[in-house]
C-alpha positions as CSV (number, residue, x, y, z in Angstrom):
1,X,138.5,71.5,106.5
2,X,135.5,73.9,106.5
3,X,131.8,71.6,106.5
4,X,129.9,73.9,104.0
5,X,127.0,71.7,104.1
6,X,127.0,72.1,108.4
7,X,127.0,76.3,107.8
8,X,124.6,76.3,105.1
9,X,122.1,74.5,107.8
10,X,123.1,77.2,110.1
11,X,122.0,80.0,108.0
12,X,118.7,79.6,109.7
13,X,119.5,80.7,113.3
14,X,121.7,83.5,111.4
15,X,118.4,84.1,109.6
16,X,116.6,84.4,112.9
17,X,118.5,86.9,114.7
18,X,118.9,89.0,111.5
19,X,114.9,88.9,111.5
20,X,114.5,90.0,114.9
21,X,117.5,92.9,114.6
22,X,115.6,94.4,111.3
23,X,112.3,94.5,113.1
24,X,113.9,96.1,116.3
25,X,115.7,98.3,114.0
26,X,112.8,99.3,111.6
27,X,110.2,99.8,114.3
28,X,106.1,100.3,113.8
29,X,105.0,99.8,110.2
30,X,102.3,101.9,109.3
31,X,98.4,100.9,110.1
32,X,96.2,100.4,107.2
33,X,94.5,103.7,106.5
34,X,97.1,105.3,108.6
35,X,96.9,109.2,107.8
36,X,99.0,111.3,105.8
37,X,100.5,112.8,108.9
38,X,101.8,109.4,110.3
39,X,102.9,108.0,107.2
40,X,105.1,111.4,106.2
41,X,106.1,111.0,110.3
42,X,107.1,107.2,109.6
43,X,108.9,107.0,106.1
44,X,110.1,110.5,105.4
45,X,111.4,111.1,109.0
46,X,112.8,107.3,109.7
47,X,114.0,107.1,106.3
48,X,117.7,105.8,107.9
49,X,116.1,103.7,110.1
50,X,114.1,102.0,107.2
51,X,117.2,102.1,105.0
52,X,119.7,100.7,107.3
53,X,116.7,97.9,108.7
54,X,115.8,96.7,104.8
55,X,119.5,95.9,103.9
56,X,119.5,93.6,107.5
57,X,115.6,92.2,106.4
58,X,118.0,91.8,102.4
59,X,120.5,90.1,104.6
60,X,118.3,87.8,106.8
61,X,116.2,86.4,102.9
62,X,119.3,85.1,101.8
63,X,120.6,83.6,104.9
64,X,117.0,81.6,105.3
65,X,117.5,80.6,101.5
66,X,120.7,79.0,102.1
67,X,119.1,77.5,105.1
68,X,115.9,76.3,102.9
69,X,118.8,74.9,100.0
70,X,120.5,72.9,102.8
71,X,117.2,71.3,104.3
72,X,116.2,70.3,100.4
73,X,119.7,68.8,100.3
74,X,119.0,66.6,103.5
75,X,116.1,65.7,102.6
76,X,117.3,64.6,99.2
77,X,120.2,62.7,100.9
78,X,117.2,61.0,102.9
79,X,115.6,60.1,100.1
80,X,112.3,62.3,100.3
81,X,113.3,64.5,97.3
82,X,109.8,65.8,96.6
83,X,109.5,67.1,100.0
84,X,113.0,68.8,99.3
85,X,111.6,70.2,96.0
86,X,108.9,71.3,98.0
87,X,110.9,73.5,100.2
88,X,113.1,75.2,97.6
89,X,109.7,76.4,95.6
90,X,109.0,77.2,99.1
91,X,112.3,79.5,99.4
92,X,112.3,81.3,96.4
93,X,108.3,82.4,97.0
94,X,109.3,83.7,100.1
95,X,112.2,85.3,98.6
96,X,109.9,87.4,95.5
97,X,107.2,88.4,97.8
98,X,109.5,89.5,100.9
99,X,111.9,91.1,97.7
100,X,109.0,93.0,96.6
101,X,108.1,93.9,99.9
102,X,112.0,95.6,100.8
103,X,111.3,97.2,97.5
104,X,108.4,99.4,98.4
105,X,109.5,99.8,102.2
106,X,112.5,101.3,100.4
107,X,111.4,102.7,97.3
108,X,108.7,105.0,100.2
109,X,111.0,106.1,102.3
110,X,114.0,106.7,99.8
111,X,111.4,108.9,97.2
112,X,107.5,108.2,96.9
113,X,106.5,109.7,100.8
114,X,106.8,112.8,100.8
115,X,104.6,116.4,99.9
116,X,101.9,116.0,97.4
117,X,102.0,112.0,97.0
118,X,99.6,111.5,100.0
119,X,97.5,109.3,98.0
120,X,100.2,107.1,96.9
121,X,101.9,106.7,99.5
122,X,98.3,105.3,101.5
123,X,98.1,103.0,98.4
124,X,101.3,101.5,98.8
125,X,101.4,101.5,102.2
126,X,97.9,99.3,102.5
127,X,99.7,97.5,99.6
128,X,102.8,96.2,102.0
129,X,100.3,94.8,104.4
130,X,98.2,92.5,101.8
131,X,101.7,91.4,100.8
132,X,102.7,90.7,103.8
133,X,99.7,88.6,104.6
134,X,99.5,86.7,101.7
135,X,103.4,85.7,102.1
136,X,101.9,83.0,105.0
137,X,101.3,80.8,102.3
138,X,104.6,80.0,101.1
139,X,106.0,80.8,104.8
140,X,103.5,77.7,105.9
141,X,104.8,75.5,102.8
142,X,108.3,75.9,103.9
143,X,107.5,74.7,107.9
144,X,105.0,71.9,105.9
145,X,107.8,70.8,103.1
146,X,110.5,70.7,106.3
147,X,108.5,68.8,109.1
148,X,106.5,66.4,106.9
149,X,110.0,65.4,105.1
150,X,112.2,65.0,108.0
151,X,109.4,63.0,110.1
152,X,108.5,60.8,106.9
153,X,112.8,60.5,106.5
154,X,112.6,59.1,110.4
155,X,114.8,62.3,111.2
156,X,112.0,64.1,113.3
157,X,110.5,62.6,116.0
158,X,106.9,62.3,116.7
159,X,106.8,65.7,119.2
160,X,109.1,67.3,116.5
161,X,106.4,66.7,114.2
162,X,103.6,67.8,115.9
163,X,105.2,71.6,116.7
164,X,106.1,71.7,113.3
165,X,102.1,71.4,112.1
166,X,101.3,73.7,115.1
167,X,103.8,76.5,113.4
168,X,102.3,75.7,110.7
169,X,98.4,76.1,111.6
170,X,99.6,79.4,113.3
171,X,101.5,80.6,110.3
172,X,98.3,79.8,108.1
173,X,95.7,81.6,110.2
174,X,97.9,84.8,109.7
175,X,96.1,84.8,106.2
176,X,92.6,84.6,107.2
177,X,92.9,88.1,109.1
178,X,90.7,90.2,107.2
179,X,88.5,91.7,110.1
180,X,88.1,95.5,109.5
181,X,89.8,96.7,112.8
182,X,91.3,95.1,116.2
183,X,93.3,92.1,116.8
184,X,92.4,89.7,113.4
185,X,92.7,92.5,111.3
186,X,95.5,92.7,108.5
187,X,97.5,94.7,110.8
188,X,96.5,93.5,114.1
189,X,98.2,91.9,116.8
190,X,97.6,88.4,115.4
191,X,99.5,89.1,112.2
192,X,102.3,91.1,113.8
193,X,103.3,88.9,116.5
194,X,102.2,85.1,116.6
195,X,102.8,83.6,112.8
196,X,106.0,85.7,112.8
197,X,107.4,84.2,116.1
198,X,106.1,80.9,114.9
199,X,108.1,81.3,111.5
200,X,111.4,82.3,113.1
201,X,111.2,79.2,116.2
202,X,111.2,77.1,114.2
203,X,113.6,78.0,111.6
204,X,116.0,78.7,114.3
205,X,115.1,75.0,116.5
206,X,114.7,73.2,112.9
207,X,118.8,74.8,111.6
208,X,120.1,74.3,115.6
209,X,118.8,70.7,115.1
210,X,120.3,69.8,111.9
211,X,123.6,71.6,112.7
212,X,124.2,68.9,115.1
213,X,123.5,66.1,112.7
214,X,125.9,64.3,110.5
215,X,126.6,65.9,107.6
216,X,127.0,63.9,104.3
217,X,130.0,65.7,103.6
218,X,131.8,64.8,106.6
219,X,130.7,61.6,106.1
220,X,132.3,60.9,102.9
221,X,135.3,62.8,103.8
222,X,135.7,60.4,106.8
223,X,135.1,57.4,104.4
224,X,137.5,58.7,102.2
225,X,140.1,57.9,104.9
226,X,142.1,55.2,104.5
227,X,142.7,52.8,107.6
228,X,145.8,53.0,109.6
C-alpha cells in the first residue's frame, strides 16, 4: 500500500532540488537599474532558458506546498494545531508572492522586453527584486511555524531547534537589505545566496527527517490489523 502522508513529507527534498535545477537553469537575474542593453541581452535572448526554468520554479512551489500541508498535518496529529495553521498561511503566501514573481519573469521574457519598452521593462524588472525580498517574511514564518511546533510537540530536539531559529534569523535579514549598492543591497550577495540556501537546508533536513518518522497512516493501518 502506497503511504501518501510519508511522500507528501517528501515533497520538500523534491522541492529542493527542483529549486536548485531552476536557478542553474535560469542563470543571473538582472541587477537593479540594470541597463536596457543587459535586460534586452537577459529576457529577450534567454527567453527559453527563462521559460523552460519558470515551469521547474512552477513545479518546485507546489512540491514545497505539499511539503508545508504534510508538516501542518503532523503538527496537528501532535497536537500543536495553531503552529500547523501557522505554516499553511505560511505556504500559500509563499505560493502568491513567488506566483506573481514566475508571472513577470515570464510575462518579460515571453512579450514586455523587447524594442521600445525600455522603460517597462527596468520597472518591472526592479519590481521582481522588491518581491523577492519581501517574500522572507512568509519564507521565515514557514521555518518559525515548523521548528517552534515540532520542538514544542517534543519532535525536534534542542540542536534541531536552535538551526531552525538560525535559518530563520538568516532568512529574516534578507529583508533588511536595502543598502544602495554592494553586498546588503536588494540584489547583492547577501540576498542571492545565504537566506536562499538557508530556506532550502532546511526544507530539505526538516522533509528527510520527517520521512523517516512514523506516519499516522501507517500507524492506523497497522492497528487495523487483526492479531494472528
Amino acid at each position: 500500500m502506497v503511504d501518501w502522508e510519508r511522500n507528501w513529507r517528501g515533497n520538500g527534498v523534491i522541492a529542493a532540488v527542483l529549486f536548485i535545477v531552476a536557478y542553474l537553469i535560469y542563470g543571473s537575474h538582472p541587477k537593479v537599474g540594470a541597463s536596457a542593453e543587459k535586460l534586452a541581452s537577459f529576457y529577450d535572448g534567454e527567453r527559453t532558458r527563462i521559460l523552460i526554468a519558470s515551469v521547474v520554479f512552477g513545479f518546485a512551489f507546489l512540491c514545497l506546498m505539499w511539503f508545508a500541508a504534510a508538516l501542518a498535518s503532523v503538527l496537528r496529529d501532535a497536537e500543536k494545531g495553531g503552529w500547523g495553521r501557522a505554516a499553511t498561511a505560511a505556504s500559500a503566501a509563499i505560493g502568491a508572492v513567488y506566483f506573481v514573481l514566475i508571472t513577470l519573469w515570464t510575462a518579460l521574457a515571453y512579450s514586455i522586453a523587447g524594442p521600445g519598452n525600455e522603460q517597462v521593462t527596468s520597472a518591472l524588472n526592479d519590481l521582481t527584486w522588491v518581491l523577492h525580498g519581501f517574500a522572507w517574511f512568509p519564507i521565515a514564518m514557514l521555518i518559525m511555524a515548523g521548528s517552534f511546533g515540532l520542538w514544542r510537540a517534543g519532535i525536534f530536539s534542542n540542536a534541531a531547534f536552535g538551526a531552525g531559529v538560525t535559518a530563520m534569523v538568516l532568512v529574516l535579514l534578507g529583508v533588511t537589505t536595502w543598502a544602495s549598492d554592494g553586498f546588503w543591497a536588494p540584489d547583492g550577495a547577501y540576498v542571492r545566496f545565504v537566506p536562499t540556501i538557508a530556506m532550502l537546508v532546511w526544507i530539505a533536513a526538516v522533509s528527510a527527517f520527517l520521512m523517516r518518522q512514523p506516519s499516522s497512516v501507517s500507524t492506523h493501518d497497522r492497528a487495523a490489523v487483526p492479531a494472528a
